[in-house]
C-alpha positions in Angstrom: 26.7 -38.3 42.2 29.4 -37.6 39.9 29.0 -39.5 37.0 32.7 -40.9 36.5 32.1 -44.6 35.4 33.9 -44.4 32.1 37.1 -42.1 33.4 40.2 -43.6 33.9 43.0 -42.1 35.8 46.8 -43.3 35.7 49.2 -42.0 38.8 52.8 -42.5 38.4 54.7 -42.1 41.4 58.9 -42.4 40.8 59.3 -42.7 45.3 63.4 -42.9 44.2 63.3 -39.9 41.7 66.4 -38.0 42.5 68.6 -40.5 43.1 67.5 -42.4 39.9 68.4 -39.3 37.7 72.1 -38.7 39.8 72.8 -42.6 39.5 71.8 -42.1 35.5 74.5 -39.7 34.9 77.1 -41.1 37.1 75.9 -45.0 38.2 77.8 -46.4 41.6 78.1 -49.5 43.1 76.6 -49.7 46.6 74.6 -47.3 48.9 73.8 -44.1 47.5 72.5 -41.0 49.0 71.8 -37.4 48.2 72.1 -34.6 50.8 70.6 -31.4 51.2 71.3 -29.1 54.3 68.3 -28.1 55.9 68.0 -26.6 59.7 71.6 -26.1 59.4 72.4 -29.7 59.3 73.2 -32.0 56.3 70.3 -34.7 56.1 69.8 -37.6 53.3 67.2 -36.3 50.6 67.1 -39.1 48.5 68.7 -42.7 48.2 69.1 -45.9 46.4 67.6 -49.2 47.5 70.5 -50.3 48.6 70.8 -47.9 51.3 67.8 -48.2 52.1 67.9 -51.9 53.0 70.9 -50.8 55.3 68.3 -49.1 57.7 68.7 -45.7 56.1 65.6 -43.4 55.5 65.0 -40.0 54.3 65.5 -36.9 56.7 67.6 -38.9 58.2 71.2 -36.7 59.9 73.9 -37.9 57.3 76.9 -38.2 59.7 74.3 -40.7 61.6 73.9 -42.1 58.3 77.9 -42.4 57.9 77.9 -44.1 60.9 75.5 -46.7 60.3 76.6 -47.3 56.7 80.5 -46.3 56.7 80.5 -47.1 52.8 78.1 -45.0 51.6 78.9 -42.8 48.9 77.2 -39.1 48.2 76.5 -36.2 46.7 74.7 -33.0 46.8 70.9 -33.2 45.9 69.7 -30.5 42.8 65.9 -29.8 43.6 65.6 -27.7 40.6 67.4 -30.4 38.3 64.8 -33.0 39.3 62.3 -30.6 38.6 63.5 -30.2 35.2 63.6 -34.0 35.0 59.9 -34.6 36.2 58.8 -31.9 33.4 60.7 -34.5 30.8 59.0 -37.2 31.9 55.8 -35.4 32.3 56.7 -34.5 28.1 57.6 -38.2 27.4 54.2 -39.1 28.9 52.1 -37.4 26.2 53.0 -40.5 24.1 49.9 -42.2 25.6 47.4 -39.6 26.5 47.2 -35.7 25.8 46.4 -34.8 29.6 49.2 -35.6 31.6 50.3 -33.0 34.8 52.3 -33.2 37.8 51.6 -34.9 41.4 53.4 -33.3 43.9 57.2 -33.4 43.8 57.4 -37.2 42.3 54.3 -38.0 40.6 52.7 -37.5 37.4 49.1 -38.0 36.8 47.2 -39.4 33.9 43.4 -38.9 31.9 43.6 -42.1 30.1 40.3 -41.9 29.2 39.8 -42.7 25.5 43.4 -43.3 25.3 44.2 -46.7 26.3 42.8 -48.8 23.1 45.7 -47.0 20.9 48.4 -48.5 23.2 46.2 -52.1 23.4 44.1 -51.5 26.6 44.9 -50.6 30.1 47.0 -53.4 31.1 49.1 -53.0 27.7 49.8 -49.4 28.4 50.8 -49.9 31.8 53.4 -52.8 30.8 54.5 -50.6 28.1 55.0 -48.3 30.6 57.3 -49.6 32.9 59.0 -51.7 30.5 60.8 -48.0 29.5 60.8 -46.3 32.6 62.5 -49.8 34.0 64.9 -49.6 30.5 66.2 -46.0 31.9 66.7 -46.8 35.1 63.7 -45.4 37.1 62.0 -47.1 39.9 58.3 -46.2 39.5 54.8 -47.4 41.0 51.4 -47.5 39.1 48.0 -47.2 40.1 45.1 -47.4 38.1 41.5 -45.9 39.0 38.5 -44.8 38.2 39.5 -41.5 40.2 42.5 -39.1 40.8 42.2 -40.0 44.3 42.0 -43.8 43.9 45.0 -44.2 41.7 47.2 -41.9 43.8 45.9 -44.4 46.6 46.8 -47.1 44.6 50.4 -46.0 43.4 51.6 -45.5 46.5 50.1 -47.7 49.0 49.6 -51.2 47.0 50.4 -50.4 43.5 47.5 -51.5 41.8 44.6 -51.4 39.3 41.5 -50.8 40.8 38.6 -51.8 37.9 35.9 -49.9 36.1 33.8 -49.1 39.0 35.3 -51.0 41.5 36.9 -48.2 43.1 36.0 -48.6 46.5 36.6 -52.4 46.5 40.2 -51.5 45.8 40.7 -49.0 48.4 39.0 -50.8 51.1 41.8 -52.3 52.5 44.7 -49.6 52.1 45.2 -47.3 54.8 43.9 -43.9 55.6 46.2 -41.8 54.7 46.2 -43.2 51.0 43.4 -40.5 50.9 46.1 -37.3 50.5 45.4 -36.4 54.7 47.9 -34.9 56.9 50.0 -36.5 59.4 48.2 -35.0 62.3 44.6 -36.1 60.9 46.2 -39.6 60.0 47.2 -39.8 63.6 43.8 -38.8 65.3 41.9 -41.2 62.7 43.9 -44.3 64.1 43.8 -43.0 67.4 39.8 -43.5 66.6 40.5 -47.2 65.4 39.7 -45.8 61.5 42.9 -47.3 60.0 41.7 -48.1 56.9 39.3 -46.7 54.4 36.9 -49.2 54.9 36.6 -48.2 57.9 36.8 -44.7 57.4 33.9 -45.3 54.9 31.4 -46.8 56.7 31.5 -44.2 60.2 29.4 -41.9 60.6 29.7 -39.0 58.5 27.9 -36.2 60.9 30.7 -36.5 63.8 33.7 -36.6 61.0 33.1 -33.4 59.9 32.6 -31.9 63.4 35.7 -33.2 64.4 37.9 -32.7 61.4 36.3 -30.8 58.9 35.3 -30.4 55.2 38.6 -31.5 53.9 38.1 -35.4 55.1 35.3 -36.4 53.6 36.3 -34.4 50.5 39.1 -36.2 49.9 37.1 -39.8 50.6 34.5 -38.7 48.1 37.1 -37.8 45.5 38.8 -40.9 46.0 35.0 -43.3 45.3 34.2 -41.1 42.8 31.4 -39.0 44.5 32.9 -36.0 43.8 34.6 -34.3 40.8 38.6 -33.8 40.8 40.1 -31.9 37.7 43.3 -32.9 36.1 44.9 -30.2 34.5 47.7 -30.5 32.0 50.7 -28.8 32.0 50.5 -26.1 29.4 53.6 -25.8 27.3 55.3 -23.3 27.2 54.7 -20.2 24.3 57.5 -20.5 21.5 58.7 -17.4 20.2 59.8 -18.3 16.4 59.1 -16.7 13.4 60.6 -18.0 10.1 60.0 -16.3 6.5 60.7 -18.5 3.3 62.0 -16.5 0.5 61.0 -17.3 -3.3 63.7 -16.2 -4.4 67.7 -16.4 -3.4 68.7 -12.7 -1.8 72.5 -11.7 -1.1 72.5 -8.0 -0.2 72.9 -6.8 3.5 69.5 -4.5 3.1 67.3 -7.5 1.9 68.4 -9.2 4.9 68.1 -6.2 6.6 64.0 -6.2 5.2 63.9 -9.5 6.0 64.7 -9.1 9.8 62.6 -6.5 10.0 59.8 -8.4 8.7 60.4 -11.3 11.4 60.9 -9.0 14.0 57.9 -7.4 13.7 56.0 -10.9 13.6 57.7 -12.2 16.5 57.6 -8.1 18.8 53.7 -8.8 18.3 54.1 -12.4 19.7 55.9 -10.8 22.4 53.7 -7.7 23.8 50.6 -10.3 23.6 52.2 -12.5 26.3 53.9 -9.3 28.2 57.3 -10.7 27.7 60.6 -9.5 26.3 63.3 -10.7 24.2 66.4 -11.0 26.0 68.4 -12.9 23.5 67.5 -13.3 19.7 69.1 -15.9 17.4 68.4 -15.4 13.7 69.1 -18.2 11.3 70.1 -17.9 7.5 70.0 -21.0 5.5 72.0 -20.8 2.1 70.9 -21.9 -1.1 73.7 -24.6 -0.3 72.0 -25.7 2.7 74.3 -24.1 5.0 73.2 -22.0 7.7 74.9 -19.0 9.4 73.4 -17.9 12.7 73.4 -14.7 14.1 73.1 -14.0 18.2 72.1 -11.2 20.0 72.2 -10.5 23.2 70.5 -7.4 24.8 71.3 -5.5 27.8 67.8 -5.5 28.7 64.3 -7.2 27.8 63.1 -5.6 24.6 60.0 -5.9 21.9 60.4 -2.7 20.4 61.5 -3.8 16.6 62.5 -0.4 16.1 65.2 -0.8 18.3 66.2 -3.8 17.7 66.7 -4.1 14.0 69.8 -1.6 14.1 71.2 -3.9 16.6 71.8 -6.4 14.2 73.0 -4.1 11.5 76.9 -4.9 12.3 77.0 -8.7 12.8 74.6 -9.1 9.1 76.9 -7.3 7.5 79.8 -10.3 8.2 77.2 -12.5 7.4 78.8 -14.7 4.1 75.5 -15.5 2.1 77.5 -17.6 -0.4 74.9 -18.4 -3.4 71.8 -16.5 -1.4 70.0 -16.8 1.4 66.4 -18.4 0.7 64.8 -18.7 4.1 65.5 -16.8 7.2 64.6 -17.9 11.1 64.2 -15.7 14.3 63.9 -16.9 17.5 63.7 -15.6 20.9 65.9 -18.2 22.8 65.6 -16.2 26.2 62.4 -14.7 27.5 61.7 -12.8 30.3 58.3 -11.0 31.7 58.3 -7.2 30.5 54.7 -6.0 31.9 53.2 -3.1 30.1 54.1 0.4 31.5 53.3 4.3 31.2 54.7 5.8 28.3 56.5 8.7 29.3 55.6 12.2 27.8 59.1 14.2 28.3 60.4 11.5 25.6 63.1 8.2 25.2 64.4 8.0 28.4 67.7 8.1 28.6 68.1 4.7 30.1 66.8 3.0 26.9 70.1 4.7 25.1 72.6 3.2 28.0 71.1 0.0 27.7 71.5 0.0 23.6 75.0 1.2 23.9 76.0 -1.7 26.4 74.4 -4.0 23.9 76.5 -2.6 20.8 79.4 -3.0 23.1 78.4 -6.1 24.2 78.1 -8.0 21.0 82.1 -7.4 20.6 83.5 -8.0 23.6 80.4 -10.1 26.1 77.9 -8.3 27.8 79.4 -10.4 30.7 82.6 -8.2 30.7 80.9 -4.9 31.2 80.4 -4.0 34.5 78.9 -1.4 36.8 79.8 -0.6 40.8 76.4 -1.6 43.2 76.5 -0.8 47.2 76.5 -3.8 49.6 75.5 -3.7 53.4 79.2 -3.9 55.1 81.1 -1.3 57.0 84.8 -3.0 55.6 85.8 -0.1 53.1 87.1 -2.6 50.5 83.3 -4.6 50.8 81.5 -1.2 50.4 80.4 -2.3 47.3 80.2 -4.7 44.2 81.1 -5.4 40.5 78.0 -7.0 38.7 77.5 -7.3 35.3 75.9 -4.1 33.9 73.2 -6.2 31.3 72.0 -8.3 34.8 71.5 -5.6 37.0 70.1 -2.5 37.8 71.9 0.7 38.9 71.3 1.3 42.5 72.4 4.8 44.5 75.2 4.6 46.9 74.0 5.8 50.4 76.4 8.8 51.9 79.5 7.5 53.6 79.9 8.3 57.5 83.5 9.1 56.5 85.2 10.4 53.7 86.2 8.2 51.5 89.3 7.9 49.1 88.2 8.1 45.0 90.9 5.4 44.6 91.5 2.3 46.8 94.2 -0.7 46.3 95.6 -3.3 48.3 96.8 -2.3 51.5 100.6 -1.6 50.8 103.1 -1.3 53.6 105.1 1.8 54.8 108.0 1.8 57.2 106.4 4.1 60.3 106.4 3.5 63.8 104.0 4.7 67.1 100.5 4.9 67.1 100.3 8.2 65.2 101.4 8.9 61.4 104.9 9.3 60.7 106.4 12.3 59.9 108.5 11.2 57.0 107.7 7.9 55.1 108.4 6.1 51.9 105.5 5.0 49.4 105.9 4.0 46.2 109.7 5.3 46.0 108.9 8.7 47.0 109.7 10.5 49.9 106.9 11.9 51.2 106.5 14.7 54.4 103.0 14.7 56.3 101.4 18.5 56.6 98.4 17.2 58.2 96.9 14.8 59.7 93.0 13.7 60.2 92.0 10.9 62.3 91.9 8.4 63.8 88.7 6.5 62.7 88.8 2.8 64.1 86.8 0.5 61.9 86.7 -3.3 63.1 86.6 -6.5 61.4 83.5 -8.9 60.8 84.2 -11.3 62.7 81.8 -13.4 61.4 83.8 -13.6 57.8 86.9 -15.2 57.8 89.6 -12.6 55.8 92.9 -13.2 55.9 93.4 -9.5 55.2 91.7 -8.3 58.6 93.1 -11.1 61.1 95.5 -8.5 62.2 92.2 -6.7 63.7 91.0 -3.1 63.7 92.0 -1.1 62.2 93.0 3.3 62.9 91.9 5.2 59.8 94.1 8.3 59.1 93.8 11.3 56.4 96.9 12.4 55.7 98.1 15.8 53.3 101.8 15.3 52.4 103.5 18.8 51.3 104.1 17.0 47.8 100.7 17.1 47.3 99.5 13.8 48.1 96.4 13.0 50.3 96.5 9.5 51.5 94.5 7.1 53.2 96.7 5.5 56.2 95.6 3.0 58.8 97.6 1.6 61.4 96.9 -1.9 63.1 97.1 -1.6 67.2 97.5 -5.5 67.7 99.9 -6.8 65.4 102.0 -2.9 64.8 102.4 -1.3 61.4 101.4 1.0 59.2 99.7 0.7 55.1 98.6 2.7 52.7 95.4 1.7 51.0 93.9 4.8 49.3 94.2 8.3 47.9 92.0 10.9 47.7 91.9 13.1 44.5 
C-alpha cells in the first residue's frame, strides 16, 4: 500500500476562469458570455453566473443563447490568454507551497505537504486563499485530500476537505465520475447501478477490469490512496541574463565594446546548453548617475555565435551617451527561440549567414519589419501568385514555373478604350499612342469564386501578349461578361 498518510494535496478548480479574467479587464452588468466558433458554428465557451441562472450552459449554439437571453452581452473567448492567466496564478500559488502545477485547462494542483504550518494550518491556508482569489474577482472551488485524486474529487463535486486519512470517507458519497473517468465509462457504471464511489468501491474488482479495464480501478486506487500519483511542478522557464559589475567607471566605446563581449560570451554559453538562440538582445548601461541607457537588437535570425553578434552592436554603442561612466552593464535575451545543433559545413560561412547580418544592420535603422522578401502562395489569380512577408520572419522559398509567361512588372488593372473580343489595333495607355505588331493569346483565367474580390466580379478574364511597334510588350486582358479591355502588366 502506498504509504501516503502524511501527504496533503490542494486542487483548485476556477469552473468560471475565462470569463472571470474578460470581466476583470472590462466588468459588465448582466449575463456574460464568451464565444468561440467551433464545427463552423458560434457556441458559448465560458460565462458568468448570471447567465447561467438564465438556463444558459456551455457548448451551447449562441444565437439559441440570444434567443433565450436577448440581453446578453459578448465577446470573443482568447484560449491562449487564459492560458497565460492560469500560468500567473499557477506563479502566485508558490506563495504557499513550492510544488504547485496545472490541472487540466482550469485547475491547479497543490503538495502542501509540510507547507501548511507557515500559513497557520490547513484550514488557514485555504481561507487565506479564497479570501484573494475572491478579492480579484475569481470564482474558485477547493478540495482538500490526502490524494491527487481525492481533492480533484473534492473540488469539483462537493468542495470539500477530506481529513488526514479519511479519504475514502469523503468520497463515498460523490459520484463516479469524481474519479477523472470518461463520459462513456460514467454512463456504463450507472447503467450498472455504481453511481457513486461507494459503490463503486465495494463491487467486485475481478469483473471491473474485464469489463472496463486497467484505467478504472487505477483511478479509484489513486483517489484512496492505494496507489502513487506524482505532482509535478511547472518548471520555470531558463532566464537568459548576464550582468558584469565594473570596479571602476568606463566611458570609451571599446571598453564597452570589451564589456559586451564579455557578457555575450557568458550568456552564447547559456544559450548553446539549452539549444536555443537569441532572437532579440537588450543590453543595459547604468551610469554612474544612476541612469540607464538601453540598447536593443533585433536579429534577422536566431543566433549564439558572439562572434557575430558583437559587431552588430558596434553602431548603436557608439550613440550611447555614458555621461560620468558606465559602472555596470546588463545583457539579456528578451526573445528566445529553439536553434538545435547542426553540421558545420566544410566549403565555409554560408552565404545565408551574411544576408541574414545585412538585414539585421539594415534593420536596426529602419525595422526589420519594413524589409521584405516576395514568397509563392497556392492561387491561380496572377495578382495572388505570391506574398510580401517580412524578410527576418520567414524563410525564402522557390517559386514553382508559371504555366504562362508572366509580366516582370504588374500594377492595377488600368483601362484602355478598345472594343471586340480581340486586341485593338490602335489604343491609348498612359498618353501614348501605341500600335499592336503582335498578338499572343487568349489565356482565360477565372475567378475564385469562393473569395469575394471586388476586382474579379466582372468574371474571367482573356489574357493577351501584346508587342506594340514602339517597343512595348504588354499584358492585356479583356472581360467577356461585363466588355472592356485593361492593361495590367509589362513584360521587360
Amino acid at each position: 500500500m502506498f504509504d501516503g498518510a502524511n501527504r496533503r494535496v490542494v486542487s483548485l478548480w476556477f469552473p468560471r476562469l475565462a470569463s472571470d479574467r474578460a470581466l476583470r479587464l472590462r466588468p459588465v452588468a448582466g449575463p456574460f458570455a464568451l464565444t468561440l466558433r467551433q464545427d463552423n458554428t458560434n457556441r458559448i465557451y465560458c460565462l458568468n453566473i448570471t447567465a447561467e441562472r438564465q438556463g444558459l450552459y456551455r457548448g451551447m449554439i449562441f444565437s439559441d443563447a440570444r434567443a433565450f437571453c436577448p440581453d446578453l452581452q459578448s465577446r470573443p473567448a482568447e484560449p491562449m490568454a487564459d492560458r497565460c492567466f492560469l500560468n500567473n496564478l499557477r506563479r502566485w500559488a508558490t506563495r504557499y507551497c513550492p510544488w504547485v502545477g496545472f490541472e487540466g485547462e482550469d485547475g491547479l494542483v497543490m503538495d502542501i505537504t509540510g507547507s501548511a504550518h507557515l500559513a497557520g494550518g490547513e484550514a488557514a491556508m485555504l481561507a487565506d486563499l479564497r479570501q484573494r482569489l475572491a478579492r480579484v474577482g475569481l470564482t474558485v472551488q477547493i478540495g482538500l485530500g490526502d490524494t491527487r485524486g481525492a481533492a480533484w474529487a473534492l473540488a469539483r463535486h462537493g468542495e470539500g476537505v477530506a481529513a488526514p486519512g479519511a479519504a475514502q470517507a469523503a468520497l463515498d458519497p460523490l459520484p463516479v465520475a469524481a474519479l477523472r473517468l470518461d463520459s462513456d465509462t460514467v454512463t456504463a457504471l450507472q447503467r450498472l447501478g455504481l453511481r457513486t464511489i461507494g459503490q463503486l468501491a465495494n463491487a467486485a474488482r475481478a469483473p471491473l477490469a474485464r469489463r472496463f479495464g486497467p484505467d478504472l480501478l487505477m483511478r479509484l486506487d489513486q483517489a484512496l490512496g492505494l496507489q502513487p500519483e506524482q505532482i509535478s511542478p511547472q518548471a520555470e522557464p531558463p532566464h537568459y541574463g548576464v550582468r558584469l559589475s565594473l570596479p571602476e567607471p568606463i566611458g570609451l566605446e571599446a571598453d564597452v565594446m570589451a564589456g559586451t563581449e564579455r557578457l555575450l560570451i557568458r550568456l552564447c554559453d547559456k544559450l548553446i546548453r539549452d539549444e536555443a538562440g537569441a532572437r532579440v538582445l537588450c543590453l543595459t548601461l547604468r551610469r554612474v548617475d544612476s541612469h540607464a541607457r538601453h540598447v536593443e537588437l533585433r536579429l534577422a535570425r536566431p543566433l549564439r555565435d558572439p562572434a557575430r553578434i558583437l559587431p552588430l552592436f558596434a553602431r548603436d554603442i557608439g550613440q550611447v551617451d555614458a555621461g560620468y561612466g558606465i559602472d555596470q552593464m546588463r545583457l539579456e535575451a528578451t526573445q528566445v527561440e529553439p536553434l538545435p545543433t547542426e553540421q558545420i559545413n566544410h566549403a565555409g560561412p554560408d552565404n545565408r549567414d551574411r544576408l541574414d547580418d545585412l538585414i539585421t544592420r539594415i534593420g536596426t535603422r529602419i525595422g526589420l519589419e519594413n524589409i521584405l522578401r516576395f514568397l509563392p502562395a497556392d492561387s491561380h489569380i496572377p495578382e495572388r501568385s505570391f506574398i510580401m512577408a517580412p524578410a527576418a520572419y520567414s524563410s525564402p522559398e522557390p517559386f514553382p514555373p508559371p504555366p504562362r509567361l508572366r509580366p516582370l512588372i504588374m500594377f492595377r488593372p488600368e483601362a484602355i478604350r478598345a472594343t471586340g473580343p480581340r486586341p485593338p489595333q490602335q489604343f491609348r495607355w498612359r498618353r501614348m499612342r501605341l500600335t499592336t505588331m503582335r498578338a499572343t493569346g487568349p489565356e482565360r483565367i477565372a475567378p475564385e469564386w469562393w473569395l469575394n474580390d471586388e476586382n474579379w466580379r466582372s468574371g474571367p478574364r482573356d489574357y493577351w501578349r501584346v508587342e506594340t511597334t514602339q517597343g512595348r510588350r504588354l499584358w492585356l486582358f479583356y472581360t467577356p461578361q461585363d466588355p472592356g479591355w485593361f492593361v495590367q502588366g509589362e513584360f521587360a
